[in-house]
mmCIF file of the N, C-alpha and C atoms, coordinates in Angstrom:
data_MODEL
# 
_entry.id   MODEL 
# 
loop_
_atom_site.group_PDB 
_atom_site.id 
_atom_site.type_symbol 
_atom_site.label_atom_id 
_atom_site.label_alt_id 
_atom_site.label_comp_id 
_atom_site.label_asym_id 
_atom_site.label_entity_id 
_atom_site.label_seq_id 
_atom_site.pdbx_PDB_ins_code 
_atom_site.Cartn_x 
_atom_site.Cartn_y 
_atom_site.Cartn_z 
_atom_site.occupancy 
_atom_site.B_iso_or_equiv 
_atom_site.pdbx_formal_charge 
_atom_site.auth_seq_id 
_atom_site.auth_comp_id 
_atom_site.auth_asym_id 
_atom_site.auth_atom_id 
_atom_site.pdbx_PDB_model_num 
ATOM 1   N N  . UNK A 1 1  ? 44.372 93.528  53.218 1.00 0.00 ? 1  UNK A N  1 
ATOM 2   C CA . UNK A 1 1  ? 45.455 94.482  53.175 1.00 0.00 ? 1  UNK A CA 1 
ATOM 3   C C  . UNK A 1 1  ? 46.617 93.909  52.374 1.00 0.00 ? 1  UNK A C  1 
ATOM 4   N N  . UNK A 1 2  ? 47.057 94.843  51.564 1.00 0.00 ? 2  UNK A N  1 
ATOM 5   C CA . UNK A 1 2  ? 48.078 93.826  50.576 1.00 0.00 ? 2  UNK A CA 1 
ATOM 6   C C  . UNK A 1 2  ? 49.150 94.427  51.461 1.00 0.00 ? 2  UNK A C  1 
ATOM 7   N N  . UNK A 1 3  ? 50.138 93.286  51.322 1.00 0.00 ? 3  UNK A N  1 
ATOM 8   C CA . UNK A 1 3  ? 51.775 93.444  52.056 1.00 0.00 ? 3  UNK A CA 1 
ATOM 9   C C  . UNK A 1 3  ? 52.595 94.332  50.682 1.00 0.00 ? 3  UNK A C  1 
ATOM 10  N N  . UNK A 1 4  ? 53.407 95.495  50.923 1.00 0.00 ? 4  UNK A N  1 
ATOM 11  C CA . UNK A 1 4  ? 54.224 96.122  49.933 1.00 0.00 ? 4  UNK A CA 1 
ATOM 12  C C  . UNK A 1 4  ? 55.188 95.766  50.145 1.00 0.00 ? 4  UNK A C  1 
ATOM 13  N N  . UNK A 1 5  ? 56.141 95.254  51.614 1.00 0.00 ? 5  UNK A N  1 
ATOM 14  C CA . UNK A 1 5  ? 57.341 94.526  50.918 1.00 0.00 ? 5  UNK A CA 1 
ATOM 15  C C  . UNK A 1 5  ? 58.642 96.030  51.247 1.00 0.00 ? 5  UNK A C  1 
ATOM 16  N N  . UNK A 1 6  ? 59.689 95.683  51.500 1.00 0.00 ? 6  UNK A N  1 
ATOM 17  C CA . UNK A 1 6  ? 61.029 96.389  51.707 1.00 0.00 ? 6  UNK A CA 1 
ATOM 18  C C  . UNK A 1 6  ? 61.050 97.018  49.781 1.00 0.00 ? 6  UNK A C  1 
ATOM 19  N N  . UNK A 1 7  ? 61.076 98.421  49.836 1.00 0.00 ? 7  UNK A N  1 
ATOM 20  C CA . UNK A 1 7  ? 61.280 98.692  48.692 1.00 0.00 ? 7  UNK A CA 1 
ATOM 21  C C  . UNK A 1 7  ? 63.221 99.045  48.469 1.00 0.00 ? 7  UNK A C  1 
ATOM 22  N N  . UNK A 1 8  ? 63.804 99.544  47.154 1.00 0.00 ? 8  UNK A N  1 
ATOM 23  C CA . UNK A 1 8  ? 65.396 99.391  47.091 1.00 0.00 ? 8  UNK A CA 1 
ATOM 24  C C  . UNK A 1 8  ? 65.770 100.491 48.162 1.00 0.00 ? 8  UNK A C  1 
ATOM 25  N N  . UNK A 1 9  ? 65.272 101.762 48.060 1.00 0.00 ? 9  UNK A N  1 
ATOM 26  C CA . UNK A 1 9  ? 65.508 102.417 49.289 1.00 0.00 ? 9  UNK A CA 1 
ATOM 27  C C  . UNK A 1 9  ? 66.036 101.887 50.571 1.00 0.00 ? 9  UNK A C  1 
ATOM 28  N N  . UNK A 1 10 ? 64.940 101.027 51.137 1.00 0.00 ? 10 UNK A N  1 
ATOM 29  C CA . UNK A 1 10 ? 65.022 100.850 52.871 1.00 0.00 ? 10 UNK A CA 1 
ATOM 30  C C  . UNK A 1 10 ? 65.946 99.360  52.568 1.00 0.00 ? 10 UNK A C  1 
ATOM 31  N N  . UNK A 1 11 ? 66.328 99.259  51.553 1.00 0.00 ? 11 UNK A N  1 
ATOM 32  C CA . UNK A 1 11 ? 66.975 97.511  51.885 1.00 0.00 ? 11 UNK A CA 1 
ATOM 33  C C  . UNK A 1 11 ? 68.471 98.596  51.774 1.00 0.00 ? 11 UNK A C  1 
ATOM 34  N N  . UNK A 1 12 ? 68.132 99.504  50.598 1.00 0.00 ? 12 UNK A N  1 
ATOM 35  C CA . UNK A 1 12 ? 70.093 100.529 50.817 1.00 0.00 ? 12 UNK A CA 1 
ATOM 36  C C  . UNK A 1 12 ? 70.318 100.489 52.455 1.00 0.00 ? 12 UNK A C  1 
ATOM 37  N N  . UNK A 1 13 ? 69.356 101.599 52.720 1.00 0.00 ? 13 UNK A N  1 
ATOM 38  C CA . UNK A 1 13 ? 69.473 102.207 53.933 1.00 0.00 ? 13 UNK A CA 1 
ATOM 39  C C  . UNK A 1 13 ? 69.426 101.173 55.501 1.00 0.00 ? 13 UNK A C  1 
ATOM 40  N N  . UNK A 1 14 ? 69.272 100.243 55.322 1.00 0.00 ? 14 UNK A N  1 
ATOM 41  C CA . UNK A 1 14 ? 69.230 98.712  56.446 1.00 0.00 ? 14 UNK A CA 1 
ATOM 42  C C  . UNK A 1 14 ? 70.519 98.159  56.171 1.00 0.00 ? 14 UNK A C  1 
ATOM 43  N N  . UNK A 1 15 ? 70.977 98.318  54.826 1.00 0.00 ? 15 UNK A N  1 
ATOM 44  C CA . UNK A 1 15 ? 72.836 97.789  54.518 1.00 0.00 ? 15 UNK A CA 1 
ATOM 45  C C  . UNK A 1 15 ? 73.489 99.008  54.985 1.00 0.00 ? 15 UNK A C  1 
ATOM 46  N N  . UNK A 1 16 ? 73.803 100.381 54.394 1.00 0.00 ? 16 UNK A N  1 
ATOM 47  C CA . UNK A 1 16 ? 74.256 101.281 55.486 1.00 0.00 ? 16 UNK A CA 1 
ATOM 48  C C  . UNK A 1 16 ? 74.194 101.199 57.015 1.00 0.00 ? 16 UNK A C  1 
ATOM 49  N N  . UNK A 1 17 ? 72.800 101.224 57.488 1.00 0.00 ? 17 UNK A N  1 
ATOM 50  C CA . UNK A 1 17 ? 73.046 101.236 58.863 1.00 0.00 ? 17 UNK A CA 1 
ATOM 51  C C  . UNK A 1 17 ? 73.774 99.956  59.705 1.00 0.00 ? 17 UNK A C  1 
ATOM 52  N N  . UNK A 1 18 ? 73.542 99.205  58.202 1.00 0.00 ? 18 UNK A N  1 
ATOM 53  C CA . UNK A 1 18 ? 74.382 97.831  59.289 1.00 0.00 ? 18 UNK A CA 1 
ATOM 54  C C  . UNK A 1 18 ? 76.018 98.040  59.119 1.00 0.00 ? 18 UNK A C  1 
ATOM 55  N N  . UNK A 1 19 ? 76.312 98.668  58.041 1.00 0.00 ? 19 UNK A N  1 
ATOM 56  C CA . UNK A 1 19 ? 77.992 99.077  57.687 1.00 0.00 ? 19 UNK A CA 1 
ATOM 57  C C  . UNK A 1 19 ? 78.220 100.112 58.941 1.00 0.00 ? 19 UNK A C  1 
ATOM 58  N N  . UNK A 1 20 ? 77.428 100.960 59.132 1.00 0.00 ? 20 UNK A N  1 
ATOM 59  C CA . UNK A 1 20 ? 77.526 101.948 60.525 1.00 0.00 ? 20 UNK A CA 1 
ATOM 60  C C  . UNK A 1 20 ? 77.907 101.185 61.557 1.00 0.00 ? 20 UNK A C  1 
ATOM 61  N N  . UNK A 1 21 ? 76.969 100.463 61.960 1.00 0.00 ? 21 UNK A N  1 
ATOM 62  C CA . UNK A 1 21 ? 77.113 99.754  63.293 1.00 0.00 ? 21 UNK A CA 1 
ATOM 63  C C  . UNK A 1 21 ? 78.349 98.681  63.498 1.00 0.00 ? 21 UNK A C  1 
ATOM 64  N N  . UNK A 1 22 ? 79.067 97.774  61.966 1.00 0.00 ? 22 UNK A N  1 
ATOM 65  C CA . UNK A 1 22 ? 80.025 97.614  62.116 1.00 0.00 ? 22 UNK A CA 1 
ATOM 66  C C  . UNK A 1 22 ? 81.249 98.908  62.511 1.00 0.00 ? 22 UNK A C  1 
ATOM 67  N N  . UNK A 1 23 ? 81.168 99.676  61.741 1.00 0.00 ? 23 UNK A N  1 
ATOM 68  C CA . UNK A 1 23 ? 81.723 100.467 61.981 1.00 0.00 ? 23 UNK A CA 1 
ATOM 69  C C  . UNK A 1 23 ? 82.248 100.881 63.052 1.00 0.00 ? 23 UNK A C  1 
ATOM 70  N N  . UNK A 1 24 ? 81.185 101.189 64.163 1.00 0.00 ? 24 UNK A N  1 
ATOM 71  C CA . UNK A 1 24 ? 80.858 101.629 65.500 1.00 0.00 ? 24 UNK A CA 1 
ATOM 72  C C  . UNK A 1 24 ? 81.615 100.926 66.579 1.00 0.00 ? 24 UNK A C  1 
ATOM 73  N N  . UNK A 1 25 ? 81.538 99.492  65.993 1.00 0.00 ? 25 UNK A N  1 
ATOM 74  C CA . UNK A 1 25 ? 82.074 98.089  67.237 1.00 0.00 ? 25 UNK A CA 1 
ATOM 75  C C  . UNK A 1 25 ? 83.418 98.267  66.859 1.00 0.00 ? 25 UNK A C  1 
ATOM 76  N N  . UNK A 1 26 ? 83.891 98.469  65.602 1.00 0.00 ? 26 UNK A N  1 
ATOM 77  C CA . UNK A 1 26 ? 85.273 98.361  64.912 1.00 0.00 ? 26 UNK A CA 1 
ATOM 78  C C  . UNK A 1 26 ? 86.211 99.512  65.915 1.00 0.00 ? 26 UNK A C  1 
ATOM 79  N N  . UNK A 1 27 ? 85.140 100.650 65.801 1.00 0.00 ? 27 UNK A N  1 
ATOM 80  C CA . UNK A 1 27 ? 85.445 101.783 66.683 1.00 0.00 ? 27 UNK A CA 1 
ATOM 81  C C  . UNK A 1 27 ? 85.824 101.994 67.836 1.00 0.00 ? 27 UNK A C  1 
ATOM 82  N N  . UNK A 1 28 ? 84.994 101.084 68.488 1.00 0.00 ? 28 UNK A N  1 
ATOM 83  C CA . UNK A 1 28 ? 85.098 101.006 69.885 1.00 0.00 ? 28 UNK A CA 1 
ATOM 84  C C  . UNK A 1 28 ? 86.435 99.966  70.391 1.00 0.00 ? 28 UNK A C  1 
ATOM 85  N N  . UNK A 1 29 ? 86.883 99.424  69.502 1.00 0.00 ? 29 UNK A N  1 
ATOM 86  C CA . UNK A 1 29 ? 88.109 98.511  69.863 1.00 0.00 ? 29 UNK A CA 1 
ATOM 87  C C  . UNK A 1 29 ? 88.032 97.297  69.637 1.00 0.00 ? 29 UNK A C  1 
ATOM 88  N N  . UNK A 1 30 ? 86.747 96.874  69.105 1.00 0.00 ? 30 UNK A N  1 
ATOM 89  C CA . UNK A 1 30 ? 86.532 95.405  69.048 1.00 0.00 ? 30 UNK A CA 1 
ATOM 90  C C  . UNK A 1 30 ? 87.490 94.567  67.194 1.00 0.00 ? 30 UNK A C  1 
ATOM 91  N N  . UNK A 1 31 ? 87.475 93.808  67.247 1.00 0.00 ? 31 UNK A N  1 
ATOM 92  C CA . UNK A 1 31 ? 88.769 93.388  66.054 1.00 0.00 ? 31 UNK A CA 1 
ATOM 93  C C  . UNK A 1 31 ? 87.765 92.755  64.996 1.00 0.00 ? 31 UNK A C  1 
ATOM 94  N N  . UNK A 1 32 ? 86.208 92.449  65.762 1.00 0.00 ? 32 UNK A N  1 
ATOM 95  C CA . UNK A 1 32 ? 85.337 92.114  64.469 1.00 0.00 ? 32 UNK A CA 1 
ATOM 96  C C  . UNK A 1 32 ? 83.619 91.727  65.135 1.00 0.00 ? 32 UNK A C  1 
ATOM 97  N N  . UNK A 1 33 ? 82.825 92.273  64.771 1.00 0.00 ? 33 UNK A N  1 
ATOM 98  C CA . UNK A 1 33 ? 81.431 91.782  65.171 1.00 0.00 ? 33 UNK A CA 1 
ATOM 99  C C  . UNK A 1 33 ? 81.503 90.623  66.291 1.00 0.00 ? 33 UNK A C  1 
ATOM 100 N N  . UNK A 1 34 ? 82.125 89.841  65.465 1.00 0.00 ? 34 UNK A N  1 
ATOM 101 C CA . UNK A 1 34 ? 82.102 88.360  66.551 1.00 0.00 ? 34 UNK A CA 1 
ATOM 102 C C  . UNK A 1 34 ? 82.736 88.496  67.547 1.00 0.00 ? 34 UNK A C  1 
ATOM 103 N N  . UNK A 1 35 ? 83.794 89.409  67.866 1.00 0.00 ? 35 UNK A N  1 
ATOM 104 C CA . UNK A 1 35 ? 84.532 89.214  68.818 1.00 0.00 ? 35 UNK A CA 1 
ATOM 105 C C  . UNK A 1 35 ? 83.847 90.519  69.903 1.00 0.00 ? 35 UNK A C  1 
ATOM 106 N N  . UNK A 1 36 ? 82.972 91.879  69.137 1.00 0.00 ? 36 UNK A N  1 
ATOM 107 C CA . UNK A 1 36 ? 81.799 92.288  70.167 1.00 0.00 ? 36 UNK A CA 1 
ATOM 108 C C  . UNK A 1 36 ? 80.708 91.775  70.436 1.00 0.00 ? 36 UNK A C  1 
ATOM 109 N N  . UNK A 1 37 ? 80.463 90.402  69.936 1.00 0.00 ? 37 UNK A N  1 
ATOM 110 C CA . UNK A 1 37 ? 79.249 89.507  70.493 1.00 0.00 ? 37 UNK A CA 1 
ATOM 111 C C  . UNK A 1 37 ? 79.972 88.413  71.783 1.00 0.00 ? 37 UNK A C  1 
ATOM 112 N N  . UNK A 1 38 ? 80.922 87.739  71.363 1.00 0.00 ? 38 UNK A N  1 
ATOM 113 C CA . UNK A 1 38 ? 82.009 87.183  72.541 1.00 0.00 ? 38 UNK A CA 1 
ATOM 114 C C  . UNK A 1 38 ? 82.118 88.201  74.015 1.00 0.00 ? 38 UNK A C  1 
ATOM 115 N N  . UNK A 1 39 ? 82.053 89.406  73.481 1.00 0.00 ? 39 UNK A N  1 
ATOM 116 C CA . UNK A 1 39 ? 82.708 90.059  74.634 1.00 0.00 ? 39 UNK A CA 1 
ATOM 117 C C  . UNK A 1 39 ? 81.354 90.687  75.763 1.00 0.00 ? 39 UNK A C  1 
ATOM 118 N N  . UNK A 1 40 ? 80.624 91.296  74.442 1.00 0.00 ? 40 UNK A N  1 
ATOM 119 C CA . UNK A 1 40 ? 79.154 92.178  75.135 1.00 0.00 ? 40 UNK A CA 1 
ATOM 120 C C  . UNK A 1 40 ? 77.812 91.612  74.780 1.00 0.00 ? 40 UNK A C  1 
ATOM 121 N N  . UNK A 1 41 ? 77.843 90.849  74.063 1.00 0.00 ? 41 UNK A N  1 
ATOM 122 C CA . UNK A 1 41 ? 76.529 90.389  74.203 1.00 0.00 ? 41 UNK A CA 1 
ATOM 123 C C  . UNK A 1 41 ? 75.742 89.338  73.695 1.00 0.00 ? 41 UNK A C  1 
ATOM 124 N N  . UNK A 1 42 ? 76.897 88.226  74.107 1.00 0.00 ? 42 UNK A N  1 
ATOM 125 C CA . UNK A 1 42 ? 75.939 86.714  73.766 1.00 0.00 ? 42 UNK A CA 1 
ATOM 126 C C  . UNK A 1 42 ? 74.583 86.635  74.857 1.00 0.00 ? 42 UNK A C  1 
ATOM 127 N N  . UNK A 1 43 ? 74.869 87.499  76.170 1.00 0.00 ? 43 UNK A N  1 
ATOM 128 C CA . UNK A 1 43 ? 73.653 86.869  76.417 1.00 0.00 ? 43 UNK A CA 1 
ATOM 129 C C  . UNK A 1 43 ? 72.087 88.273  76.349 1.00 0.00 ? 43 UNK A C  1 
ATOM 130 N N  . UNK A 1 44 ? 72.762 89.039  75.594 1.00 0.00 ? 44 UNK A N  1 
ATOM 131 C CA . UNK A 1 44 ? 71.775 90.143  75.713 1.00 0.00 ? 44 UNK A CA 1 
ATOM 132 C C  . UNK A 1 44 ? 71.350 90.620  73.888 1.00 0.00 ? 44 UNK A C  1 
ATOM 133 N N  . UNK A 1 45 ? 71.848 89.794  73.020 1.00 0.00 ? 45 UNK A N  1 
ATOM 134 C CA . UNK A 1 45 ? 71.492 89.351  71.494 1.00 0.00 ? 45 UNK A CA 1 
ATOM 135 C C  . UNK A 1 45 ? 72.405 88.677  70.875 1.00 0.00 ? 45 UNK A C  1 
ATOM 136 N N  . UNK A 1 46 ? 71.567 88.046  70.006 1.00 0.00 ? 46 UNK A N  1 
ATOM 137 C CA . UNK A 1 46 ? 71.706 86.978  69.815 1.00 0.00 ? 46 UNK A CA 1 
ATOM 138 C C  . UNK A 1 46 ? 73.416 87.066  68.724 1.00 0.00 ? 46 UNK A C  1 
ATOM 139 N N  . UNK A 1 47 ? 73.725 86.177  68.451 1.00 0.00 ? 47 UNK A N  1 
ATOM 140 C CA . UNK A 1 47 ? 74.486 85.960  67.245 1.00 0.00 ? 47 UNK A CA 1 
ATOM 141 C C  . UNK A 1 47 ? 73.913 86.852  65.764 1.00 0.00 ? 47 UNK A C  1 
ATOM 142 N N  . UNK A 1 48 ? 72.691 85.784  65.966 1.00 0.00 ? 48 UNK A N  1 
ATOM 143 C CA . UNK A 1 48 ? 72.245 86.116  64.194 1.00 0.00 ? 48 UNK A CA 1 
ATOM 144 C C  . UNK A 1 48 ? 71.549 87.166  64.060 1.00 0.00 ? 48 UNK A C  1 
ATOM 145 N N  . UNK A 1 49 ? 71.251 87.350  65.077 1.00 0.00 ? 49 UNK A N  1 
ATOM 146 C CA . UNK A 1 49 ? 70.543 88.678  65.143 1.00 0.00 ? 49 UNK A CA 1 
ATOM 147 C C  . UNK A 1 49 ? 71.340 89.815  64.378 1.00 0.00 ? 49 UNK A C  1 
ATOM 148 N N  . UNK A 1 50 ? 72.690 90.099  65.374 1.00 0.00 ? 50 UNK A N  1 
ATOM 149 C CA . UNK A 1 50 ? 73.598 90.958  65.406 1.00 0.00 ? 50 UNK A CA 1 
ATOM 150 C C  . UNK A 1 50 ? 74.229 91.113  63.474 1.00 0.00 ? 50 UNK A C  1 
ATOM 151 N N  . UNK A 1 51 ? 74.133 89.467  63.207 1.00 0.00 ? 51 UNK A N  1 
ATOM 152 C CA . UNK A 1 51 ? 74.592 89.377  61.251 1.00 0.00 ? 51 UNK A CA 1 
ATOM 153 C C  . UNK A 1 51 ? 73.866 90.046  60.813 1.00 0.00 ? 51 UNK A C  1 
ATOM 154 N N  . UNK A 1 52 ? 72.595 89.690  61.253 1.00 0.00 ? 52 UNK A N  1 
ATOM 155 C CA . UNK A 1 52 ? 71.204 90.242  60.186 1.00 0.00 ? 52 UNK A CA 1 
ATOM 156 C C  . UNK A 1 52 ? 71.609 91.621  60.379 1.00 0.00 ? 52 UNK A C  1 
ATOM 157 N N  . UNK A 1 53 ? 71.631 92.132  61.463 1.00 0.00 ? 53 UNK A N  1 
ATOM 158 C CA . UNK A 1 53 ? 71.578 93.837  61.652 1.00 0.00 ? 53 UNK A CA 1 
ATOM 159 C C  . UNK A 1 53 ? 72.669 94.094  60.519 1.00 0.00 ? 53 UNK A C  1 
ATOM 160 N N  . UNK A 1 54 ? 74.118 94.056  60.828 1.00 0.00 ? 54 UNK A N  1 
ATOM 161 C CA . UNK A 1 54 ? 75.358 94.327  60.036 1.00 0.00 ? 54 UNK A CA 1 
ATOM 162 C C  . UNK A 1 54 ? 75.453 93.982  58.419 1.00 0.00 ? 54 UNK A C  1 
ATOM 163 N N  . UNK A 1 55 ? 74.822 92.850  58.225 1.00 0.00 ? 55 UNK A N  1 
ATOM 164 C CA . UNK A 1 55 ? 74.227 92.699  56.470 1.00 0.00 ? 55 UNK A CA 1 
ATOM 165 C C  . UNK A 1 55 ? 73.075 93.286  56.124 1.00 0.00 ? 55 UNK A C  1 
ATOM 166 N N  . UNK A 1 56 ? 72.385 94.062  56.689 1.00 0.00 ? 56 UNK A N  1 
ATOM 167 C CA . UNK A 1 56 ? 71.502 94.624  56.372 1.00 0.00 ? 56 UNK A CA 1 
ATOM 168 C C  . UNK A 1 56 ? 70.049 94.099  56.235 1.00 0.00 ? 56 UNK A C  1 
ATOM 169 N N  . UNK A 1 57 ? 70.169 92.447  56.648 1.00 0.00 ? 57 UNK A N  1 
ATOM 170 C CA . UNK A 1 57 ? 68.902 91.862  56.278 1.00 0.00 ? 57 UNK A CA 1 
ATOM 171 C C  . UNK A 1 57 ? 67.809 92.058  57.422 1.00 0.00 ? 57 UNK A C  1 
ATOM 172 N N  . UNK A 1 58 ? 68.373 92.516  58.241 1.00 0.00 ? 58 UNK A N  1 
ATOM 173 C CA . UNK A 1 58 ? 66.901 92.853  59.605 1.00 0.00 ? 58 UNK A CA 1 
ATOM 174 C C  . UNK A 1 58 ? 67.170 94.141  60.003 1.00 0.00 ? 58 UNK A C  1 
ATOM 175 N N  . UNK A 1 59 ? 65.675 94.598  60.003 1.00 0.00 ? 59 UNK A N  1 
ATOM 176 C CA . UNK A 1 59 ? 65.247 95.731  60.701 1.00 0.00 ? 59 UNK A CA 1 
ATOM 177 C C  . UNK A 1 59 ? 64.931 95.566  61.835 1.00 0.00 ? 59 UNK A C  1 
ATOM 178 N N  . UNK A 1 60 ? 65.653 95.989  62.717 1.00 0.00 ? 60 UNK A N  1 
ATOM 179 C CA . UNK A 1 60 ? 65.673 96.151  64.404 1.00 0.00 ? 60 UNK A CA 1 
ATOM 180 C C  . UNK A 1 60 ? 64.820 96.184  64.946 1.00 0.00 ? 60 UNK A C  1 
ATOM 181 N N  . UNK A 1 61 ? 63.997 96.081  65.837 1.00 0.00 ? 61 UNK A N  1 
ATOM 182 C CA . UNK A 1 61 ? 63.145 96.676  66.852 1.00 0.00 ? 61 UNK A CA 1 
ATOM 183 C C  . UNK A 1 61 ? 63.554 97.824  67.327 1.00 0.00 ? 61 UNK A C  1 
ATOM 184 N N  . UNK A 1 62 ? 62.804 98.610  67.864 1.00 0.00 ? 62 UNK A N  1 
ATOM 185 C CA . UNK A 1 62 ? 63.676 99.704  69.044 1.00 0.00 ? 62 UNK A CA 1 
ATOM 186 C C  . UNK A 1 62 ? 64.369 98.727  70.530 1.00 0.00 ? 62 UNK A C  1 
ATOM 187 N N  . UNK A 1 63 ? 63.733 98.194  70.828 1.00 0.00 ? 63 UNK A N  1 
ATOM 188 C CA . UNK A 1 63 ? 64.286 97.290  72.295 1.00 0.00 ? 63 UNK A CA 1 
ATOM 189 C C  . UNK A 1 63 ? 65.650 97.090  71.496 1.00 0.00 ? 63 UNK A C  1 
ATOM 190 N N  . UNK A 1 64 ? 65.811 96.231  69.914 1.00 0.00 ? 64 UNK A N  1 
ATOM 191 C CA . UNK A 1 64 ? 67.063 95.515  70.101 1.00 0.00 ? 64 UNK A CA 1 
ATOM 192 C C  . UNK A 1 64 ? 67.975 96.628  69.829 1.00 0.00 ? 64 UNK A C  1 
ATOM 193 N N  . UNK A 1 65 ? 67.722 98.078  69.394 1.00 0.00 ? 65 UNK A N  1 
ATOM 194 C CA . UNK A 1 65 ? 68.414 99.285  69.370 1.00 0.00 ? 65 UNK A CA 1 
ATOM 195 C C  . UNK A 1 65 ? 69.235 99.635  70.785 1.00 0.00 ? 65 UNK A C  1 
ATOM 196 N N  . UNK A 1 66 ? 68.402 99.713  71.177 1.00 0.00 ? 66 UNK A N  1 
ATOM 197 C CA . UNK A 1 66 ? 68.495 100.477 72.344 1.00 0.00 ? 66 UNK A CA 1 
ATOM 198 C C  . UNK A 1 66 ? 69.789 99.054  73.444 1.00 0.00 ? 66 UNK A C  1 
ATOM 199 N N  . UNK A 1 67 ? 69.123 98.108  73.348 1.00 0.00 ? 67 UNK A N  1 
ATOM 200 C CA . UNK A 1 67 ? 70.190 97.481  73.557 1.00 0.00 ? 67 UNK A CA 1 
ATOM 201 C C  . UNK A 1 67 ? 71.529 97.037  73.010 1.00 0.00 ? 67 UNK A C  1 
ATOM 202 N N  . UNK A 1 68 ? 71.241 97.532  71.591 1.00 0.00 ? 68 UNK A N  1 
ATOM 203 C CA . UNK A 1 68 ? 73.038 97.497  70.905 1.00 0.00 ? 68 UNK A CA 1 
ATOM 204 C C  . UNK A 1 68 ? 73.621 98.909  71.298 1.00 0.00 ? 68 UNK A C  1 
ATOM 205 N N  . UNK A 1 69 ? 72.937 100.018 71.157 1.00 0.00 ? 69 UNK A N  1 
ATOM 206 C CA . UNK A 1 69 ? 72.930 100.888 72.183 1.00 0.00 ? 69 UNK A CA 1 
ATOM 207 C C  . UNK A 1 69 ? 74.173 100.913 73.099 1.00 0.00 ? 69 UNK A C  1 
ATOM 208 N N  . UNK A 1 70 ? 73.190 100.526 74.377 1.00 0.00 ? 70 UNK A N  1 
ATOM 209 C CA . UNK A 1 70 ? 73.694 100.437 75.912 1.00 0.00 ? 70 UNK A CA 1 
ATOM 210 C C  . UNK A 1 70 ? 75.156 99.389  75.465 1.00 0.00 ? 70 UNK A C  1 
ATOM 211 N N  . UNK A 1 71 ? 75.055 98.652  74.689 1.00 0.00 ? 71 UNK A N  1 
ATOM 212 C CA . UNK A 1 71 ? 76.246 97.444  74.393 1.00 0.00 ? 71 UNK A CA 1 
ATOM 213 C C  . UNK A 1 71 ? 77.419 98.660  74.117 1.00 0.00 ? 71 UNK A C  1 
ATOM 214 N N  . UNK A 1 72 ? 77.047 99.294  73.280 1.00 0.00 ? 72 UNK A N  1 
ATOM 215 C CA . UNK A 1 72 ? 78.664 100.069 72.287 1.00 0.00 ? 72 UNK A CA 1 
ATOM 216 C C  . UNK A 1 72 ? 78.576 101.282 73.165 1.00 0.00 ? 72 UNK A C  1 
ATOM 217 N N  . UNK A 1 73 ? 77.777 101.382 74.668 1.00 0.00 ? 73 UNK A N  1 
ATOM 218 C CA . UNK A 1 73 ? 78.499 102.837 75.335 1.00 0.00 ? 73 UNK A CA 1 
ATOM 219 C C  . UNK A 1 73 ? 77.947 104.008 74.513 1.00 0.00 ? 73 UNK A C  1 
ATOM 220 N N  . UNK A 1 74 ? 76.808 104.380 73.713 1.00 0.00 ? 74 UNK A N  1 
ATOM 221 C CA . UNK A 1 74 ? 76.422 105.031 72.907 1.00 0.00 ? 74 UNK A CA 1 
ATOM 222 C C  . UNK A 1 74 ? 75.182 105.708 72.980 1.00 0.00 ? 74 UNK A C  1 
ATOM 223 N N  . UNK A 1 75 ? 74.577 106.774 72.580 1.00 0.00 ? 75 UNK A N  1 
ATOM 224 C CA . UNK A 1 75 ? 72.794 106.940 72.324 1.00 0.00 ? 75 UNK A CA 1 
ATOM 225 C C  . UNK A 1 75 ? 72.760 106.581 71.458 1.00 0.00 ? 75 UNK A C  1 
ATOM 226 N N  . UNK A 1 76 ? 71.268 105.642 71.689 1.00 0.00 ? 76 UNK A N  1 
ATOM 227 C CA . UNK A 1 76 ? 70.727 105.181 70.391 1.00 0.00 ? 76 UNK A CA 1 
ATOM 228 C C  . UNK A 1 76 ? 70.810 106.303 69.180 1.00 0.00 ? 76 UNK A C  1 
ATOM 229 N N  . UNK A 1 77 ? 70.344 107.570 69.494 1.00 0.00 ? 77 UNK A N  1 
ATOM 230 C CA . UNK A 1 77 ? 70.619 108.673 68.398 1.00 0.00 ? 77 UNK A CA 1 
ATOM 231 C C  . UNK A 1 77 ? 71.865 107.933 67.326 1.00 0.00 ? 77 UNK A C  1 
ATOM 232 N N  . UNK A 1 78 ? 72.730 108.145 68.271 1.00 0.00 ? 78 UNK A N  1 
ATOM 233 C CA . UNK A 1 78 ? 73.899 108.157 67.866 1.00 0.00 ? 78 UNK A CA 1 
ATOM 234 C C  . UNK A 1 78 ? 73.942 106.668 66.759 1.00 0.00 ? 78 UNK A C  1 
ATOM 235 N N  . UNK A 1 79 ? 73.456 105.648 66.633 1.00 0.00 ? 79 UNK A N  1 
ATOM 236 C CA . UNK A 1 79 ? 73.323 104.723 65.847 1.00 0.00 ? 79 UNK A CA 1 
ATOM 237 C C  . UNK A 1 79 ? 72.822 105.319 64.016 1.00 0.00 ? 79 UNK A C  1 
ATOM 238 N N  . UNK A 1 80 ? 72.371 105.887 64.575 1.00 0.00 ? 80 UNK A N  1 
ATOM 239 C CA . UNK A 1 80 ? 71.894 106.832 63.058 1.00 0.00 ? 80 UNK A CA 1 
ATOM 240 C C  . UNK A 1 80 ? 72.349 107.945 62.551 1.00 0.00 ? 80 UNK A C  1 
ATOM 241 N N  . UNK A 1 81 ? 73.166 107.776 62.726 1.00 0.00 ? 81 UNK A N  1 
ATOM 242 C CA . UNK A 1 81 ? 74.524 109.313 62.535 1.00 0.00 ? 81 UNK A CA 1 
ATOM 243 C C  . UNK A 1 81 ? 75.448 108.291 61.332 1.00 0.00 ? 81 UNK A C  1 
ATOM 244 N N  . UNK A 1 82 ? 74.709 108.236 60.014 1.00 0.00 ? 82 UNK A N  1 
ATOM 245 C CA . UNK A 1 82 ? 75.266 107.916 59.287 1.00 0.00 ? 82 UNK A CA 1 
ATOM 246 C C  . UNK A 1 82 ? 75.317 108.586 57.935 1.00 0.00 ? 82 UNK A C  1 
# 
């Protein structure tokens, strides 16, 4: 099976959704990513996790959705409302 690889599309659309989700924490009152990982969820994801999501370099699981999710008070829906 050959591997195809993140084409320019889904690497746009993984940097948007990570500009969203900053967005979202910015929203909610927090003063910067790091300071909604300090507050909600060093022990429920990780640090780098949370970069990768917001730079766009990782594609989520649903679990780690659903738990940034429940973190920002939100439906997951609502993560993709971009």
């Amino acid at each position: 099976m050959r591997n195809i690889g993140k084409s320019k599309k889904d690497e746009m659309w993984l940097k948007g959704f990570g500009s969203h989700i900053e967005h979202l924490i910015k929203k909610k009152g927090f003063n910067s990513p790091y300071d909604f990982w300090i507050q909600k969820g060093d022990e429920m994801i990780s640090r780098a996790t949370l970069n990768y999501i917001i730079q766009g370099k990782n594609d989520p699981k649903l679990s780690t959705l659903r738990i940034l999710a429940r973190m920002l008070r939100v439906e997951v829906r609502d993560l993709f409302d971009f």
